[in-house]
C-alpha positions, -999 to +999 in steps of 0.1 A: -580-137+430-583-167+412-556-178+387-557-189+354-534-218+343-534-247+320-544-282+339-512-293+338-501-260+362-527-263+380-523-294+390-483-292+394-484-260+416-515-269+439-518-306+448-486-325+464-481-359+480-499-368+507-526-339+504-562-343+513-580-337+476-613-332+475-633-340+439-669-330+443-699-330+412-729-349+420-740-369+389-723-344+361-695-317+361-669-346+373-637-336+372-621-365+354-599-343+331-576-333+365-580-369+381-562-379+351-533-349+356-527-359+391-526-395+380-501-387+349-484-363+378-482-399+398-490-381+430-490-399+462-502-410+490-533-388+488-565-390+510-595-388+487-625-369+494-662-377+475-695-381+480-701-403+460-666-419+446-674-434+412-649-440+384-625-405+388-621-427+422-617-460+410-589-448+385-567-430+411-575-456+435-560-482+411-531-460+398-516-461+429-524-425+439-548-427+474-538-442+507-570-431+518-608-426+510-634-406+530-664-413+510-706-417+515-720-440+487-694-459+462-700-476+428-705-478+393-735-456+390-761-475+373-735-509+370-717-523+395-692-519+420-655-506+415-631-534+412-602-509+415-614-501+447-624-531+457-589-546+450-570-522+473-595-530+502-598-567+498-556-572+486-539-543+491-533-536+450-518-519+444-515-504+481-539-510+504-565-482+514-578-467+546-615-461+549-638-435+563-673-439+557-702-416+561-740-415+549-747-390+523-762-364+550-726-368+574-703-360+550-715-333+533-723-317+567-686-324+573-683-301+541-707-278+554-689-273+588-654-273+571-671-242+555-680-222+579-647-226+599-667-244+627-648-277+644-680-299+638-716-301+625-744-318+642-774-337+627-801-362+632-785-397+617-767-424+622-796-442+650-798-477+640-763-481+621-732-495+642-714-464+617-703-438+646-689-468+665-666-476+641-658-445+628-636-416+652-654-387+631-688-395+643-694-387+679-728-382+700-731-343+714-758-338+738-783-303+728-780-279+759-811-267+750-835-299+745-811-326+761-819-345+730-788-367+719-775-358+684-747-372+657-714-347+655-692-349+625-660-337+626-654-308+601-634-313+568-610-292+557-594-307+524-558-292+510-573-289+481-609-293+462-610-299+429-643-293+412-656-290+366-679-258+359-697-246+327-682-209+331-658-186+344-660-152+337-626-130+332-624-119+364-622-151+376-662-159+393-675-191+388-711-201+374-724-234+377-763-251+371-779-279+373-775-309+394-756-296+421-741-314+449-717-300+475-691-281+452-696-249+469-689-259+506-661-282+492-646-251+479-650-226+507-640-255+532-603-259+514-569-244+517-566-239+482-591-251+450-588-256+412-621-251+392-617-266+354-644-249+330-662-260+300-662-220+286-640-186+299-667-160+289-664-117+291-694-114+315-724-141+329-759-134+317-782-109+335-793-144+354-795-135+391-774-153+411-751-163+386-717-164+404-718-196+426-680-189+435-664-152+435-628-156+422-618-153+459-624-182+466-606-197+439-570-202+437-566-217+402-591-217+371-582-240+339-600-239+312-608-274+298-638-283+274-651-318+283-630-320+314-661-341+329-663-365+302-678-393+307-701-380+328-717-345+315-720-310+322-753-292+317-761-274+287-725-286+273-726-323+268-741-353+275-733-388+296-713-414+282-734-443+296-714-468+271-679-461+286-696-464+326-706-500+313-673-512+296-656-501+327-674-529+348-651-555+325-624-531+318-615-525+355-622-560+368-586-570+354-560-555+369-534-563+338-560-546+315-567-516+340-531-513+335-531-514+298-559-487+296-542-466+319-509-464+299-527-457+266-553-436+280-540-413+308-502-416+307-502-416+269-522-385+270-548-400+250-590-394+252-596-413+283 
């Protein structure tokens, strides 16, 4: 049964050096709050895990925390690129970084296959792209049925996911809405997973559905209003567009990346 903690426990019990952490939300419910623990934790040597790595990534990336990134689609959503990022590709700062790169549809069948405690997932993609001959995850697998020649993906099984929810009932379920991306099979494909919440509640609404994670599935729960700011969680808060654009000059220097990150994340302060 799922656990509740403060962030800072969470985080200190549940992700170690050199752990494969998975951060999933698709457009809101980022975890940012825990990227920033694990960053004031000044883990190590972690392999990253996102769809879509935007700035949670670009942050750890240039804190020194990843020696690795398996990622689709990376950016600035709506801006630019990520100069953090880009830096530990193109220079090594402040380490370099490994890459594994998917489309959209690869990795979260990676996710999907992780989930379902199968060794791989197979989909039409990848024809045309010279991506499965340069990456060792991506393999063809012939049908037995049709003889048709497919794209395999290796399954993903992360240490740990890391995901932000609107609600957690008492028992320890999970309810999410919205936008939704592959939080679910990120969760059920990991060892162990932390869910941060905007609200702890006695009991969901009559809603159908309404637990997208049972609290067995769930090793920790902390409960942490706007612990996806900037970016927004349904029904709770909105998207800080403003701080996603002064991070394109904020980041592109790594002496004031520095700055920010002391009085920001290491001082504790509203990030």
């Amino acid at each position: 049964m799922a656990e509740f903690l403060t962030l800072e426990s969470a985080i200190a019990a549940n992700v170690h050096d050199g752990d494969v952490v998975a951060l999933e939300g698709f457009t809101h419910l980022i975890p940012f709050a825990a990227g920033h623990e694990i960053i004031r934790q000044r883990r190590r040597d972690l392999t990253l895990v996102r769809l879509t790595p935007d700035l949670i990534c670009d942050q750890l990336i240039g804190a020194g925390c990843a020696r690795k990134l398996i990622f689709s689609w990376g950016g600035n959503p709506g801006v630019g690129s990520l100069h953090r990022f880009r830096d530990a590709v193109e220079n090594g700062w402040p380490r370099s970084l490994d890459l594994d790169e998917h489309t959209h549809a690869g990795l979260a069948n990676r996710f999907v296959a992780g989930a379902a405690g199968l060794p791989f997932a197979v989909l039409r993609a990848y024809a045309g792209t010279d991506v499965r001959a340069a990456n060792s995850t991506i393999a063809n697998v012939t049908c037995p049925f049709t003889g048709e020649v497919l794209a395999a993906v290796a399954a993903i099984r992360p240490d740990i996911t890391i995901i932000h929810a609107q609600q957690a009932d008492r028992a320890g379920n999970v309810r999410l809405w919205g936008i939704t991306g592959v939080q679910k099979e990120s969760v059920l494909a990991a060892t162990r997973s932390i869910v941060t919440v905007e609200e702890i509640v006695d009991n969901f609404s009559d809603d159908r559905n309404a637990v997208v994670l049972p609290s067995w599935t769930v090793t920790a729960i902390a409960h942490v209003p706007g612990g996806c700011y900037p970016s927004y969680a349904a029904g709770y808060s909105e998207r800080d567009n403003d701080y996603y654009e002064a991070w394109e000059d904020l980041s592109r220097d790594r002496a004031v990346f520095e700055d920010w990150l002391e009085r920001r994340v290491y001082e504790r302060g509203s990030a």
